[in-house]
C-alpha positions in Angstrom: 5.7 5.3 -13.0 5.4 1.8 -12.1 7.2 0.8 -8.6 11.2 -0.1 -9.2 11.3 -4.4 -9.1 14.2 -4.1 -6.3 11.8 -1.5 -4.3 8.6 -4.3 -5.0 10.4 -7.5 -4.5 11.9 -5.8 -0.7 8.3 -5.3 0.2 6.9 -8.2 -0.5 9.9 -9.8 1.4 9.2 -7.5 4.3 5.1 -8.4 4.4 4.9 -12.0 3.3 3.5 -14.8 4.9 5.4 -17.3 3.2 8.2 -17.4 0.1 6.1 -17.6 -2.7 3.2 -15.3 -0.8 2.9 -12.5 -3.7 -0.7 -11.3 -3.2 -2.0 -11.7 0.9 -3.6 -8.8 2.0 -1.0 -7.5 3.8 1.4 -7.7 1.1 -1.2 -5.8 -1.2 -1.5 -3.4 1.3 2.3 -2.9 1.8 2.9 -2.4 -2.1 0.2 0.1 -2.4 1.4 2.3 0.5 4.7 2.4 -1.4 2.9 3.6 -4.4 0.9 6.0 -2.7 4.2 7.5 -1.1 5.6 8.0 -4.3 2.8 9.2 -6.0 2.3 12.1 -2.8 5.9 13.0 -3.8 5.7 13.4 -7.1 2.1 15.7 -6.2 4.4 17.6 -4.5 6.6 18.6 -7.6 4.0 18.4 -10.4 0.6 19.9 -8.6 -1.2 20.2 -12.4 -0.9 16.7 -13.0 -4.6 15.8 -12.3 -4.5 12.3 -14.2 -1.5 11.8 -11.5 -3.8 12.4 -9.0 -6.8 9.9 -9.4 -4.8 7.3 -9.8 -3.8 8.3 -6.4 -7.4 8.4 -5.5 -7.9 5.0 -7.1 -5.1 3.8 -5.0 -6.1 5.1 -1.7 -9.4 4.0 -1.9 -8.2 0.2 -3.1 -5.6 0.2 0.5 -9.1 1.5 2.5 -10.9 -1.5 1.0 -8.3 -3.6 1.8 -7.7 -2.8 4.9 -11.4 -2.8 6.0 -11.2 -6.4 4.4 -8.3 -7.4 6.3 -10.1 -5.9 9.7 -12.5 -7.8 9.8 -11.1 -10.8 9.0 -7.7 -10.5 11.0 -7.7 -7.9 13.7 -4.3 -8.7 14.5 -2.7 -8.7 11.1 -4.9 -5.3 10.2 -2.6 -4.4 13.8 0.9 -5.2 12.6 0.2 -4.0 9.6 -1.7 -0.8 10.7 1.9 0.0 12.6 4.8 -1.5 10.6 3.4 1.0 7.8 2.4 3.8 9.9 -1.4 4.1 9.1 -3.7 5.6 10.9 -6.6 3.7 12.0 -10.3 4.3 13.0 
């Protein structure tokens, strides 16, 4: 279940640095919060699906690199983006 192109394309307008910025960190980070979103939900309907559920794992793990990357190289972007997506942060 790939993410809908309208739902992808709003995103990266949301998170981007500049018009053609398709893969910054926080962009990255954006997209695979939305994934993980809809992955939780559909968790929540299908509980057996196990497959379902480490590519959720995968997914989680890939935003925690990210945004350890993005820490320490940008504090304050790893800040906006911390709150625009409501994450919590250590």
């Amino acid at each position: 279940m790939p993410l809908a192109k309208e739902v992808k394309t709003k995103t990266i307008a949301d998170f981007h640095r500049h018009e053609k910025d398709t893969g910054s960190p926080e962009v990255q980070i954006a997209i695979l919060t939305t994934r993980i979103q809809q992955l939780t939900e559909h968790l929540r309907n299908n509980k057996q699906d196990q497959s379902c559920r480490r590519g959720l794992l995968k997914l989680v793990g890939q935003r925690r690199r990210l945004l350890t990357y993005l820490r320490q190289s940008n504090y304050q972007a790893y800040l906006g983006v911390t709150e625009r997506l409501n994450l919590r942060r250590k």
